[in-house]
C-alpha positions as MATLAB code, in Angstrom:
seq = 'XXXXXXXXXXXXXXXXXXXXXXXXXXXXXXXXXXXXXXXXXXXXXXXXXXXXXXXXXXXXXXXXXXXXXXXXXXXXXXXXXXXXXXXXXXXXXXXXXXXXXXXXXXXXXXXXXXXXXXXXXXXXXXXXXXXXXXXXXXXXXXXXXXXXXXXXXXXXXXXXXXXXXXXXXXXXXXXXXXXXXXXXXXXXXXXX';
ca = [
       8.643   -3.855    4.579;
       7.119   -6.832    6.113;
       7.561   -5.031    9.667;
       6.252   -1.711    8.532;
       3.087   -3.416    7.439;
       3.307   -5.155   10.646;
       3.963   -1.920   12.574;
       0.656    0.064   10.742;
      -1.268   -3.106   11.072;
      -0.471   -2.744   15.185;
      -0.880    1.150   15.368;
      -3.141    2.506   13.207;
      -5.404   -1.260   11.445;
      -8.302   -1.096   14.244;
      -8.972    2.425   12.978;
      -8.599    1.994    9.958;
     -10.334   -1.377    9.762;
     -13.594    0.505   11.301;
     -14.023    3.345    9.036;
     -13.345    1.422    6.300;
     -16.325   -1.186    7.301;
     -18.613    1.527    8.092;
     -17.846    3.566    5.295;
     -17.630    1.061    2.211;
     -19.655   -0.979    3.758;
     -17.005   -3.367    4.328;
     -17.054   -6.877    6.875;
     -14.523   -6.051    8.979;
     -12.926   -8.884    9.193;
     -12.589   -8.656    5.346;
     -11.326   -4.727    5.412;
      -8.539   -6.020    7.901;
      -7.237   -8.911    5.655;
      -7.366   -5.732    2.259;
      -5.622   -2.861    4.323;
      -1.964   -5.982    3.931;
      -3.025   -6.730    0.843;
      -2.989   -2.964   -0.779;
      -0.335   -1.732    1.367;
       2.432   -3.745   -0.385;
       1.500   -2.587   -3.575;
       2.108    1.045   -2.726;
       5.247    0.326   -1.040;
       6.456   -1.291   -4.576;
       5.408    1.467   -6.464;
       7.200    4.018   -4.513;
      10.794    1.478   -4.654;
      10.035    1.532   -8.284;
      10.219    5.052   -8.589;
      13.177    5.268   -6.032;
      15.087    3.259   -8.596;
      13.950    4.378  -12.038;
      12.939    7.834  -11.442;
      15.409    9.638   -9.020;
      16.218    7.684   -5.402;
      15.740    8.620   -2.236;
      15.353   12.407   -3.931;
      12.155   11.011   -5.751;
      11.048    9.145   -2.888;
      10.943   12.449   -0.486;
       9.137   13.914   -3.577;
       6.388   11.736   -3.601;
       6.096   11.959    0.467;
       5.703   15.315    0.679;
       3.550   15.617   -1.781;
       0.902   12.367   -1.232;
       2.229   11.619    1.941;
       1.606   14.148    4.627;
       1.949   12.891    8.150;
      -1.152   14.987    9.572;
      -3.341   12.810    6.800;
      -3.101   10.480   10.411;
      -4.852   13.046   12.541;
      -8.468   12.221   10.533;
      -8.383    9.338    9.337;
     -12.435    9.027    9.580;
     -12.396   11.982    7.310;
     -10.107   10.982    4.720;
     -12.063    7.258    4.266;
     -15.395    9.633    4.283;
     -14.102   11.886    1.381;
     -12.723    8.535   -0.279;
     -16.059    6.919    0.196;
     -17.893    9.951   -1.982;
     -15.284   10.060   -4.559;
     -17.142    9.307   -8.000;
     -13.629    8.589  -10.469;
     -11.093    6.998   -7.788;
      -7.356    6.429   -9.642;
      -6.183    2.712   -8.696;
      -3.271    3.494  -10.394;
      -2.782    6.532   -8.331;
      -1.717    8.781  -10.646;
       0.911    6.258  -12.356;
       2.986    5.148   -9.396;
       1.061    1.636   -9.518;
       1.843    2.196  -13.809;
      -1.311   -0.365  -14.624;
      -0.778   -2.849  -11.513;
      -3.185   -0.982   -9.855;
      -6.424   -2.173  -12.026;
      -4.668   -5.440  -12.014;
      -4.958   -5.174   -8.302;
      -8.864   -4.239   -8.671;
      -9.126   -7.439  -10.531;
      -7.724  -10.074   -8.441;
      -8.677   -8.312   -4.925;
     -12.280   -8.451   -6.048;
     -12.503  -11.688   -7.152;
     -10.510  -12.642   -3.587;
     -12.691  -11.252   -1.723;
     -15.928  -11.504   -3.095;
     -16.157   -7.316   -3.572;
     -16.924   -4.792   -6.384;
     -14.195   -3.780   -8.174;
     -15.695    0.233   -7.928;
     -14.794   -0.637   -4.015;
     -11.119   -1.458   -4.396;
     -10.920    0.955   -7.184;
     -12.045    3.194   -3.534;
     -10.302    1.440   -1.500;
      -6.479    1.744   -3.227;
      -6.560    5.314   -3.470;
      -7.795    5.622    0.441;
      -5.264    3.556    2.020;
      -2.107    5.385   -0.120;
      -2.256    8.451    1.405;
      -2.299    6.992    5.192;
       0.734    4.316    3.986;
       2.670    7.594    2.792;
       1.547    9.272    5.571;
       2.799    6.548    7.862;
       6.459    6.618    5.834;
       6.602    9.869    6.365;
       5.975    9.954   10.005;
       8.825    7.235   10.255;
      10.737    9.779    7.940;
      10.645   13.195   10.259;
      10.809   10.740   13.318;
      14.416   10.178   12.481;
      14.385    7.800    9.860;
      14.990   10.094    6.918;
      15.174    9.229    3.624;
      17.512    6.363    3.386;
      15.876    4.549    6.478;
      12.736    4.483    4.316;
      14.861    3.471    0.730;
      16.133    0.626    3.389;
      12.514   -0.329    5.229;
      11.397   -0.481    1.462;
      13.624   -3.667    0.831;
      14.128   -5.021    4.708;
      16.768   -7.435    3.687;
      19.100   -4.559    1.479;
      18.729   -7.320   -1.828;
      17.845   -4.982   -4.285;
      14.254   -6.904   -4.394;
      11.317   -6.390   -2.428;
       9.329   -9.403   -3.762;
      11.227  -11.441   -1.346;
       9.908   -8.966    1.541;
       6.375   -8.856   -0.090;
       6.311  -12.794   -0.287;
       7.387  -13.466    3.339;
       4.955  -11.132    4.500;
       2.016  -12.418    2.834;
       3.268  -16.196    3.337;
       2.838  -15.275    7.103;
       0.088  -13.722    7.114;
      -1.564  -15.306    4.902;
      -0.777  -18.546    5.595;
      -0.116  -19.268    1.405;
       2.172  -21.701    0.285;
       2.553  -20.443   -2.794;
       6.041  -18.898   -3.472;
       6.400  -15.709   -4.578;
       3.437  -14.588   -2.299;
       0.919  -15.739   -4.710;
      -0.836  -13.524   -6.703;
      -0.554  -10.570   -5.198;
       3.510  -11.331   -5.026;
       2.595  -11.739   -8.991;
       1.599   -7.977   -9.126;
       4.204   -6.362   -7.332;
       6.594   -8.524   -9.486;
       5.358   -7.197  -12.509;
       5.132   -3.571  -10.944;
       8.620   -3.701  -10.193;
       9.824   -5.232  -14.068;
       7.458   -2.647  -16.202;
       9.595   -0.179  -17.464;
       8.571    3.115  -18.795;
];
């Protein structure tokens, strides 16, 4: 996981980091430290569903339904309808179950922002993390590459791959990846 973030981070942050601080009206320096913060989270709700509601079938559900690949071609447009949306779903339609106001909570609070921003922002950066799995997908990945990039290290658990990541690039100490680590742990435990 930790190089997938890495890898959209490299390839497609700068973009992404502008239209988010023109568009929300965003520092930019503070919309590039979100886009790792958010990302993880939809990566653990999409493992989640891989293992409780239907594996690698589920998880090319969900991608070709949220998760087009040509969402990448506009990404100026898709922040710009995000931007005007009035009732924005942090919990994107259940796949974040409730972590995703949790999220709202504690990013807003971290970063000094309104939670309607977050509440924005989650739902604008899913579609462009899906849309980057699936480009990995029909690049030759396929489905089990991404079941795999979901937990890097093949434990079972991608709270150890969330916690490195944000230990590095966050520079934390905390284990567990602090409290963002926190929400992804309890993302992954809820059952339904």
């Amino acid at each position: 996981m930790a190089d997938f973030i890495s890898e959209f981070m490299k390839t497609l942050g700068p973009t992404v980091t502008k239209e988010l601080s023109s568009k929300m009206k965003i520092d930019p320096s503070t919309a590039q430290k979100l886009i790792p913060q958010i990302a993880p989270l939809i990566l653990g709700g999409l493992k989640k569903q891989k293992d409780e509601q239907g594996g690698e079938a589920r998880v090319d559900h969900i991608l070709n339904k949220y998760g087009k690949a040509d969402v990448l071609d506009d990404i100026a447009g898709l922040i710009g309808r995000g931007a005007k949306e009035k009732n924005p779903d942090p919990d994107l339609g259940g796949l974040l179950g409730g972590s995703g106001l949790q999220a709202v909570s504690a990013l807003s609070k971290q970063f000094n922002l309104k939670g309607d921003q977050i509440k924005q922002l989650i739902p604008m950066l899913a579609p462009l993390v899906l849309g980057s799995l699936s480009k990995k997908r029909d690049a030759g990945a396929g489905s089990s590459g991404i079941a795999s990039l979901l937990d890097a290290d093949g434990d079972g658990s991608i709270l150890d791959d969330v916690a490195g990541f944000l230990m590095k690039g966050q520079g934390s100490s905390k284990k567990g990846g602090g409290l963002l680590g926190g929400l992804v742990s309890g993302l992954l435990k809820r059952k339904r």
